[in-house]
N, C-alpha and C positions, 0 to 999 in steps of 0.2 A: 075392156074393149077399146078405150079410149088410147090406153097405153100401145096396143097392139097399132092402132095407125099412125100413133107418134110414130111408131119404130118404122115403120111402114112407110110413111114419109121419108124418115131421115134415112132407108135405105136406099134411097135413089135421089139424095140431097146431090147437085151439081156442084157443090161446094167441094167436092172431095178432089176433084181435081181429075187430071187425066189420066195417074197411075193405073195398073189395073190392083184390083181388089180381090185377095185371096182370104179364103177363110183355113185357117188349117186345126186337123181335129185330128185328136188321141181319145185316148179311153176318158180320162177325169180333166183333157187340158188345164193341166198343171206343170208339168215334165217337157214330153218329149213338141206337145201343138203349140206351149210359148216358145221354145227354143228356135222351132220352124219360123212361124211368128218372127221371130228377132232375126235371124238370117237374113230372110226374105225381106223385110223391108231394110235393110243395110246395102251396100255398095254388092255388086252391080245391079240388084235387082230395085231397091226403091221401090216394092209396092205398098201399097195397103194394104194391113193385114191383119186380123182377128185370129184367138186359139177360142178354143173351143173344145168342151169334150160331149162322150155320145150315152154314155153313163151315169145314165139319173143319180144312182143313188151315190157317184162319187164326183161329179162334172158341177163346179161351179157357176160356171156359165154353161149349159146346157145348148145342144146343137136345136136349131127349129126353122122354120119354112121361111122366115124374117130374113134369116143369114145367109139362107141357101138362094133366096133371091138376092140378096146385096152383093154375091159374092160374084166375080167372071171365073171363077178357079176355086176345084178344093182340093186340099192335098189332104190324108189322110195317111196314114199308120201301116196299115194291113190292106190286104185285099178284103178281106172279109167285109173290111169296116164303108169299103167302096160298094159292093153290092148290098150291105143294109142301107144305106144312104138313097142310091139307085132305085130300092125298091119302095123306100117308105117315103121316099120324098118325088119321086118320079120325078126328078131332073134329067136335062140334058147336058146339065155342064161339064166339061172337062175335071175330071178327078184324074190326078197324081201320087199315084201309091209309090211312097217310099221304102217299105216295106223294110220296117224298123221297129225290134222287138224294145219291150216295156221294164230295159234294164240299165235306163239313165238314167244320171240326177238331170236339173236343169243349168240347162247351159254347158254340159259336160263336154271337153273338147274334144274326146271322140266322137259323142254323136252332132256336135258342130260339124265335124269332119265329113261325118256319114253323109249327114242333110246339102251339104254341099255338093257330094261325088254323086248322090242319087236322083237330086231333084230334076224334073223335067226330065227324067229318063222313060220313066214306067206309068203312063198312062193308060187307065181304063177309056176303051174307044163308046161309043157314044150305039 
């Protein structure tokens, strides 16, 4: 429990600055959600950014209500992966479906390419 309000805390630490804070999520965030991840906080964009996957049994760091409040933005994978988010988390945040299948390495400079031409295009409306 203890842990749960550290995190809880430091999700709304002032310290982070005035970027905005995106969380981005794939299946196991390993692949395609650090890639996003690394994009996204590089030139032009400079934000904040966590990966994340949605996949217990493959997601190291696992998606959770912690993240989805720290987060102003999530980008995500699929559509699919925007309406389970939606439903099991009942946010109202801005989700960004880049809709980009699950056949990259990381950092692969096609799907650098893709994450670039796609982002901020295809958002799920609120």
């Amino acid at each position: 429990m203890n842990n749960n309000l550290n995190r809880l805390h430091n999700a709304s630490n002032p310290w982070q600055g005035k970027y905005k804070k995106v969380l981005c999520i794939c299946s196991a965030g390993l692949l395609r959600s650090p890639t996003v991840a690394f994009i996204l906080s590089q030139e032009p964009y400079n934000y904040n950014t966590r990966a994340v996957g949605m996949d217990d049994s493959f997601a190291l760091i696992l998606i959770d209500e912690i993240l989805i409040q720290w987060a102003d933005e999530l980008v995500v994978m699929k559509y699919s992966q925007a309406i389970e988010i939606k439903d099991k988390f009942k946010t109202e945040k801005p989700i960004c479906i880049l809709d980009i299948n699950d056949n990259f390495s990381y950092r692969d400079p096609e799907l650098m390419e893709l994450i670039k031409e796609k982002y901020g295009k295809n958002y799920l409306t609120k």
